[in-house]
C-alpha positions as protocol buffer text, in pm:
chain_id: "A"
residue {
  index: 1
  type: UNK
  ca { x: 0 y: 0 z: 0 }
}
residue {
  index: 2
  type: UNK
  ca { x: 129 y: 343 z: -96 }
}
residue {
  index: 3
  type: UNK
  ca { x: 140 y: 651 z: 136 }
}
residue {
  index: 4
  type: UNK
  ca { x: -3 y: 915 z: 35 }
}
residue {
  index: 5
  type: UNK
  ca { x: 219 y: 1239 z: 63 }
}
residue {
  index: 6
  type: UNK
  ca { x: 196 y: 1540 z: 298 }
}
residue {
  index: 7
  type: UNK
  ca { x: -11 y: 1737 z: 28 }
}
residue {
  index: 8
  type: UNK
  ca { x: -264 y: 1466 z: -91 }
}
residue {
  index: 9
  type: UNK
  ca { x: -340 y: 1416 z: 334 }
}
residue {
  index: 10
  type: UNK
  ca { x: -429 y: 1809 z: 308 }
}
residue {
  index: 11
  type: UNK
  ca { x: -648 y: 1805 z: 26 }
}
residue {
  index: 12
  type: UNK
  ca { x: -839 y: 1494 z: 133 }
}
residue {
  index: 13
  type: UNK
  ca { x: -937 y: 1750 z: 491 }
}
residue {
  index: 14
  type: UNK
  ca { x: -979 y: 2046 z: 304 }
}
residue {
  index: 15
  type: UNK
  ca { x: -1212 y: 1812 z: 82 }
}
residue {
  index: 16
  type: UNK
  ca { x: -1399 y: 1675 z: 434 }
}
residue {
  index: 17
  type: UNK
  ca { x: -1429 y: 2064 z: 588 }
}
residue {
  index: 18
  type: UNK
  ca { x: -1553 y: 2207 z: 213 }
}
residue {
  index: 19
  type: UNK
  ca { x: -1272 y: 2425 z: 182 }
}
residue {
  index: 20
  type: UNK
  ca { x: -1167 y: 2357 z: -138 }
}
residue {
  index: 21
  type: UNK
  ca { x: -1245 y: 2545 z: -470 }
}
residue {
  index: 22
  type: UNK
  ca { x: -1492 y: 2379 z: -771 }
}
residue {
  index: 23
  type: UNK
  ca { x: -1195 y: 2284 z: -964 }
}
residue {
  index: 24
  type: UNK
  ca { x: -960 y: 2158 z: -643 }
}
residue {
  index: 25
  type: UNK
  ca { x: -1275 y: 1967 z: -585 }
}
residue {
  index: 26
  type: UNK
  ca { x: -1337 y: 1761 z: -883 }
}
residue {
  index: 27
  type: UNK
  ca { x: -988 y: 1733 z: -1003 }
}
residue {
  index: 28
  type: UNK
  ca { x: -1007 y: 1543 z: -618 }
}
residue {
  index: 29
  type: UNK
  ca { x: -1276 y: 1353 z: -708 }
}
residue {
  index: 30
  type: UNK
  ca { x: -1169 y: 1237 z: -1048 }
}
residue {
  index: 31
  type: UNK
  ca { x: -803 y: 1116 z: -896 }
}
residue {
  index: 32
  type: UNK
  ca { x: -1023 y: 978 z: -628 }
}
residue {
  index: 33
  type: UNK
  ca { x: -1195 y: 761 z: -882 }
}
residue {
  index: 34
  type: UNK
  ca { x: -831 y: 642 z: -980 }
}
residue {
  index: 35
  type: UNK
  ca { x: -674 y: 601 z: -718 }
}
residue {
  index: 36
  type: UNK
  ca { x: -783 y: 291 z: -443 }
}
residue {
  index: 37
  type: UNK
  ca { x: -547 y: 434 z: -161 }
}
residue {
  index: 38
  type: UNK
  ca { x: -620 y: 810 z: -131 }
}
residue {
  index: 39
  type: UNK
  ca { x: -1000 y: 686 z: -171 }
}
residue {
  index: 40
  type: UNK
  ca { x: -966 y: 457 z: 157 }
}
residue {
  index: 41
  type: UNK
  ca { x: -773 y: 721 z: 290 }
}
residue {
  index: 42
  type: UNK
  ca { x: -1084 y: 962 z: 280 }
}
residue {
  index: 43
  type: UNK
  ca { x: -1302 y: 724 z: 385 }
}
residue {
  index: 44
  type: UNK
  ca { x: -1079 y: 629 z: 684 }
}
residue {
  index: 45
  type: UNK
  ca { x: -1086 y: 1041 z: 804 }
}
residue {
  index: 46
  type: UNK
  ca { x: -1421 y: 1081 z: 727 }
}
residue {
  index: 47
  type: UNK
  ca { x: -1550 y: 870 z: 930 }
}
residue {
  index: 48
  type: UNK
  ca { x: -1307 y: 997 z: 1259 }
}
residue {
  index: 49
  type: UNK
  ca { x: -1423 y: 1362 z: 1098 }
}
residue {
  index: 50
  type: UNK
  ca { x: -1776 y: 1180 z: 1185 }
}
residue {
  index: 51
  type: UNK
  ca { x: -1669 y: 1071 z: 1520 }
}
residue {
  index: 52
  type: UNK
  ca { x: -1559 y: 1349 z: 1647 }
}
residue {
  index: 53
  type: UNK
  ca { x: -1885 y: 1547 z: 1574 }
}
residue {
  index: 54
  type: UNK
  ca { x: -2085 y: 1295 z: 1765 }
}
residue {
  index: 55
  type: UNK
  ca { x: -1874 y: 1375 z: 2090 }
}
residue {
  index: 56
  type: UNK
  ca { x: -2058 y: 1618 z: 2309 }
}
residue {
  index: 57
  type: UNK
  ca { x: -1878 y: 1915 z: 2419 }
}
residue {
  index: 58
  type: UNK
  ca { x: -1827 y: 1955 z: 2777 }
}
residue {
  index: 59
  type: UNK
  ca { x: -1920 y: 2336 z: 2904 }
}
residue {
  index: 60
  type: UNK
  ca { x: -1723 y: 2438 z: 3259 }
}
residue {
  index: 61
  type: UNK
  ca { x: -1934 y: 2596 z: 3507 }
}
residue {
  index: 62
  type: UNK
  ca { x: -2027 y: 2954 z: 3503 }
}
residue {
  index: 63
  type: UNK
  ca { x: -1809 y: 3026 z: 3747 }
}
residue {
  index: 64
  type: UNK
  ca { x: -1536 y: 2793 z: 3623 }
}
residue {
  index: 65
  type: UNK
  ca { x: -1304 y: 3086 z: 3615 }
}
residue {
  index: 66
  type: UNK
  ca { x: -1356 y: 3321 z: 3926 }
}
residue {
  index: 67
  type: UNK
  ca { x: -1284 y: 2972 z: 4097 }
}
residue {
  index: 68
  type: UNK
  ca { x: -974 y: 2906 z: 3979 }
}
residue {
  index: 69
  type: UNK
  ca { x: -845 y: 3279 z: 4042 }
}
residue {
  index: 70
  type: UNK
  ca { x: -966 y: 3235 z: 4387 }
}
residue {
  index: 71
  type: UNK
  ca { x: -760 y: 2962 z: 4488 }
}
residue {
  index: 72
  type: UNK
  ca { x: -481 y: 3071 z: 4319 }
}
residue {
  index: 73
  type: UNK
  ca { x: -356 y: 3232 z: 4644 }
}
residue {
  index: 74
  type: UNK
  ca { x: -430 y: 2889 z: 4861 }
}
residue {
  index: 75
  type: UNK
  ca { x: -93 y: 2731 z: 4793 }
}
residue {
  index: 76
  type: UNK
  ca { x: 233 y: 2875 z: 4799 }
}
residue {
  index: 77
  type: UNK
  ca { x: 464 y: 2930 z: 4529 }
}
residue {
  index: 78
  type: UNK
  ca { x: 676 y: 2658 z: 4454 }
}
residue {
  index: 79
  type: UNK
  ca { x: 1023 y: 2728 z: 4405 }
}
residue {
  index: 80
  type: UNK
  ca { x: 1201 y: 2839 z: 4038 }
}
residue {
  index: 81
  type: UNK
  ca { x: 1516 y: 2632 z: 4104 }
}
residue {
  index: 82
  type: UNK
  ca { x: 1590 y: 2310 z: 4289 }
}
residue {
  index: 83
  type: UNK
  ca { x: 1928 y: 2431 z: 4312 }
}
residue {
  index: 84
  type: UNK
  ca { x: 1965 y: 2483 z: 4680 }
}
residue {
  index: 85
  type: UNK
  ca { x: 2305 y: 2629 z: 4885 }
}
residue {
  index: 86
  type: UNK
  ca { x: 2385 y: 2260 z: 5028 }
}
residue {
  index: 87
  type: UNK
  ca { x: 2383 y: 2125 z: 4652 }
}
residue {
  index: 88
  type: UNK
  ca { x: 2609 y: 2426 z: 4543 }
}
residue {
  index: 89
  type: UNK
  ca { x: 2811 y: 2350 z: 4875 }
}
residue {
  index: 90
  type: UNK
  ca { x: 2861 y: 1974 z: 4764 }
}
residue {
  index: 91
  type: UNK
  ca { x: 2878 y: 2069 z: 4365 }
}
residue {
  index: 92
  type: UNK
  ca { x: 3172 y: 2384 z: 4554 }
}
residue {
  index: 93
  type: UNK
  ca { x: 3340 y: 2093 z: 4750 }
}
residue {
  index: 94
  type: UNK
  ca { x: 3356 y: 1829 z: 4426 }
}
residue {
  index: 95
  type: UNK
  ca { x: 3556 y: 2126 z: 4197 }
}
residue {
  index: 96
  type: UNK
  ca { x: 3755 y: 2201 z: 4504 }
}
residue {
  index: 97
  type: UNK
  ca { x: 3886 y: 1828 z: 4533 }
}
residue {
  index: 98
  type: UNK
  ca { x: 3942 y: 1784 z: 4149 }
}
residue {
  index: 99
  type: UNK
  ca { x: 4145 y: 2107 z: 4124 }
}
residue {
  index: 100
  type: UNK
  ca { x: 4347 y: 2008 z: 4424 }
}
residue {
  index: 101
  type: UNK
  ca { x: 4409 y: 1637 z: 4285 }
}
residue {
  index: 102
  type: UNK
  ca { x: 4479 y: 1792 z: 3950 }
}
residue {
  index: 103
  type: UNK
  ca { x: 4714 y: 2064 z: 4072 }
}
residue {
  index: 104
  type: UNK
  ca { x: 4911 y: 1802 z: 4310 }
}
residue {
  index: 105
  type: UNK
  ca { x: 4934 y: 1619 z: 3923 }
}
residue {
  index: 106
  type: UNK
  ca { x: 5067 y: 1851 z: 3795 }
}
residue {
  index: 107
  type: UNK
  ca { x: 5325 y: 1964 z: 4055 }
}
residue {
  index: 108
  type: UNK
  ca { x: 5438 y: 1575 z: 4066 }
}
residue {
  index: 109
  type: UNK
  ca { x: 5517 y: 1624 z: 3750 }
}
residue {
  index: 110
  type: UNK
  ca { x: 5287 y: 1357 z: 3574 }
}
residue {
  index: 111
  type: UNK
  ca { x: 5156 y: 1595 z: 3232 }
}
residue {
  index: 112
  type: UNK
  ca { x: 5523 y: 1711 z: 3223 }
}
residue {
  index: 113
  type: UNK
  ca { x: 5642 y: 1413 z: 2950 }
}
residue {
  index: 114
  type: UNK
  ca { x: 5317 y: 1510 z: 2708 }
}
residue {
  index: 115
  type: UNK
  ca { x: 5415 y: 1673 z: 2422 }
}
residue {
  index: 116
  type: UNK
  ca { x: 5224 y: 1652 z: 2117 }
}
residue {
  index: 117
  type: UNK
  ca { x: 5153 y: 1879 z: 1778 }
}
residue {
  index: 118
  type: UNK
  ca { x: 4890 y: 1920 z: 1496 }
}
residue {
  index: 119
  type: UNK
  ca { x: 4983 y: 1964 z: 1105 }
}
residue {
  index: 120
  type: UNK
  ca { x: 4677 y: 2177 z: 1028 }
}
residue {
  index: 121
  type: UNK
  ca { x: 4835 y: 2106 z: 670 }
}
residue {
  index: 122
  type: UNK
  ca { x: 4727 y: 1749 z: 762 }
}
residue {
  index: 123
  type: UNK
  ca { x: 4369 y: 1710 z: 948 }
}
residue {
  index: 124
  type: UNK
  ca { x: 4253 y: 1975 z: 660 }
}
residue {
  index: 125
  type: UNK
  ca { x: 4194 y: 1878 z: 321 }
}
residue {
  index: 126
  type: UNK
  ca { x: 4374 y: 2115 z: 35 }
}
residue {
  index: 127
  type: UNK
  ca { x: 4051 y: 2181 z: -106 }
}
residue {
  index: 128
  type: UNK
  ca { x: 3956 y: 2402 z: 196 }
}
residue {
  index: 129
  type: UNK
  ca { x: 4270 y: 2527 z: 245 }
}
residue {
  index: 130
  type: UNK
  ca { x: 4525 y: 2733 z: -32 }
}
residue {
  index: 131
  type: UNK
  ca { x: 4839 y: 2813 z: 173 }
}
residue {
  index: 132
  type: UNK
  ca { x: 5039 y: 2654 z: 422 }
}
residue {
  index: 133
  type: UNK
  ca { x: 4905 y: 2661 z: 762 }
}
residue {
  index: 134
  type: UNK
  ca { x: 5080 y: 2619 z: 1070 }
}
residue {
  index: 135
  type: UNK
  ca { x: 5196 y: 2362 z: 1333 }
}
residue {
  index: 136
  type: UNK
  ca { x: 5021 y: 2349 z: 1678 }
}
residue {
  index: 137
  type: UNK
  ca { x: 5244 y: 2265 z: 1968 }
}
residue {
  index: 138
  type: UNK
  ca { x: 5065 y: 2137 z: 2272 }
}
residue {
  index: 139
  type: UNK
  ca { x: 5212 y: 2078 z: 2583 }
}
residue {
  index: 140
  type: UNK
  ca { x: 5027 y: 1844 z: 2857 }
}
residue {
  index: 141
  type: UNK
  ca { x: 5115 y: 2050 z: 3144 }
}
residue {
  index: 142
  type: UNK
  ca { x: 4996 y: 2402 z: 3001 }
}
residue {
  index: 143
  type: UNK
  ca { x: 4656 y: 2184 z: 2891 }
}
residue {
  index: 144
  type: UNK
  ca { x: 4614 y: 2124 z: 3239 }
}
residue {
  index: 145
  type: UNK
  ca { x: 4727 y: 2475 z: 3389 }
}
residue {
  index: 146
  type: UNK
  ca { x: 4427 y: 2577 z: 3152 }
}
residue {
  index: 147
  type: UNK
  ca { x: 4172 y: 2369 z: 3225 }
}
residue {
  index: 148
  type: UNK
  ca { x: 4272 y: 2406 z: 3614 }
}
residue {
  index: 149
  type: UNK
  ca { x: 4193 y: 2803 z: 3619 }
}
residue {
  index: 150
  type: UNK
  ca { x: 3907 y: 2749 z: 3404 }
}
residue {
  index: 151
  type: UNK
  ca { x: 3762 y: 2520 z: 3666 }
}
residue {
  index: 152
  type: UNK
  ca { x: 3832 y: 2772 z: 3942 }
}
residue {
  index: 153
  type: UNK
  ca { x: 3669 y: 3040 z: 3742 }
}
residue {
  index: 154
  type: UNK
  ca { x: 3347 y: 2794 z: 3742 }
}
residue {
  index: 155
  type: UNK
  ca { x: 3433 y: 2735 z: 4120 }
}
residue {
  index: 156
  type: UNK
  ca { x: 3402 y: 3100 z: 4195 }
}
residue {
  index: 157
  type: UNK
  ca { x: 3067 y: 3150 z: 3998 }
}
residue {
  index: 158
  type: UNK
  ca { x: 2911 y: 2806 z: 4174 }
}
residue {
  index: 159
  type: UNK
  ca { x: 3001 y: 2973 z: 4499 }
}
residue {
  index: 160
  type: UNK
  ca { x: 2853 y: 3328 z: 4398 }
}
residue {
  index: 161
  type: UNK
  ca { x: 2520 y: 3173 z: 4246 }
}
residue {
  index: 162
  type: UNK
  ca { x: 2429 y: 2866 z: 4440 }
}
residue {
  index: 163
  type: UNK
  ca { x: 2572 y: 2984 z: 4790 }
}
residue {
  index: 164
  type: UNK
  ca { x: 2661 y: 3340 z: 4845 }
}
residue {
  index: 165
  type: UNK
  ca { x: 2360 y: 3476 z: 4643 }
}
residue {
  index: 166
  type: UNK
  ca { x: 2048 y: 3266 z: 4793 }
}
residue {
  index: 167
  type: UNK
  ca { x: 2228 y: 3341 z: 5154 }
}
residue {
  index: 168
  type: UNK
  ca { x: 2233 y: 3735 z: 5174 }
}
residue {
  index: 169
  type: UNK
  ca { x: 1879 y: 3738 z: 4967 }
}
residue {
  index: 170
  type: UNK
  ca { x: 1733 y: 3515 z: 5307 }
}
residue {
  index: 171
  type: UNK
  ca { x: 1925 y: 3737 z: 5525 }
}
residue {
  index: 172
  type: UNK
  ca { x: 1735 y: 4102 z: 5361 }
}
residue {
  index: 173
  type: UNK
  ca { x: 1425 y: 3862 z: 5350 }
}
residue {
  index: 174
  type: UNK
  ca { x: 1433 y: 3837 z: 5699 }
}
residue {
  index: 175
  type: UNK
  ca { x: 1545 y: 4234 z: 5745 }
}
residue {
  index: 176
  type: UNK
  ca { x: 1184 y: 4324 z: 5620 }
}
């Protein structure tokens, strides 16, 4: 069986809602006549097209909405975040230990033996490139130096927004 494409499926309910023009209409019904699948196809939507209008529609109370608003102030607000300062304490603590175990690293001298460069004349293909590009040194320890201060840059902004922040906004809370 065939499936019929994205435009037939929008003809066949334009057909159903009698949206469609004279001609749209019978040049429809004359590929309808030829054509077995679309045919069962219409058939198959008009009768959910039929099914649907035989559902009632159900009509909220007259005072469906002055209800709701009322009780809007019952419950209390839930909270934006789930982010609270003990998470951002533990999250705080966990960069704290990985920088330290990655800074004793690389004072032991472990990242000091990785050495390693990129042909960019190699990894890209000449058809991208016209000239010569450069070699990129990389060195394991300055990798690491890198990646350490980044980490304590996201250290220091886990510490302003999950702990320092929600602390002094309780303490002028609790001013007023």
């Amino acid at each position: 069986m065939k499936k019929n494409s994205p435009a037939d499926e929008e003809q066949l309910l334009h057909y159903i809602d009698g949206t469609l023009s004279a001609p749209e209409r019978q040049a429809l019904e004359i590929l309808l006549t030829h054509d077995a699948a679309l045919k069962a196809r219409l058939e198959e939507l008009q009768a959910a097209d039929a099914w649907l209008h035989n559902i009632p529609l159900e009509n909220p109370s007259r005072n469906f909405t002055q209800q709701v608003l009322s009780k809007l102030d019952q419950y209390p607000a839930s909270r934006q975040t789930s982010f609270t300062s003990w998470k951002g304490i533990f999250l705080l603590a966990g960069m704290l230990v990985a920088i330290g175990i990655t800074s004793v690293l690389v004072s032991a001298g472990v990242f000091d033996g990785v050495h390693t460069s990129i042909n960019l004349n190699q990894e890209l293909p000449e058809k991208f490139v016209q000239r010569s590009l450069p070699t990129v040194d990389f060195s394991g320890k300055t990798m690491i130096n890198v990646i350490i201060a980044l980490n304590l840059v996201l250290a220091w902004l886990v510490l302003d927004k999950a702990v320092l922040k929600p602390l002094f906004q309780r303490r002028m809370a609790n001013l007023h």
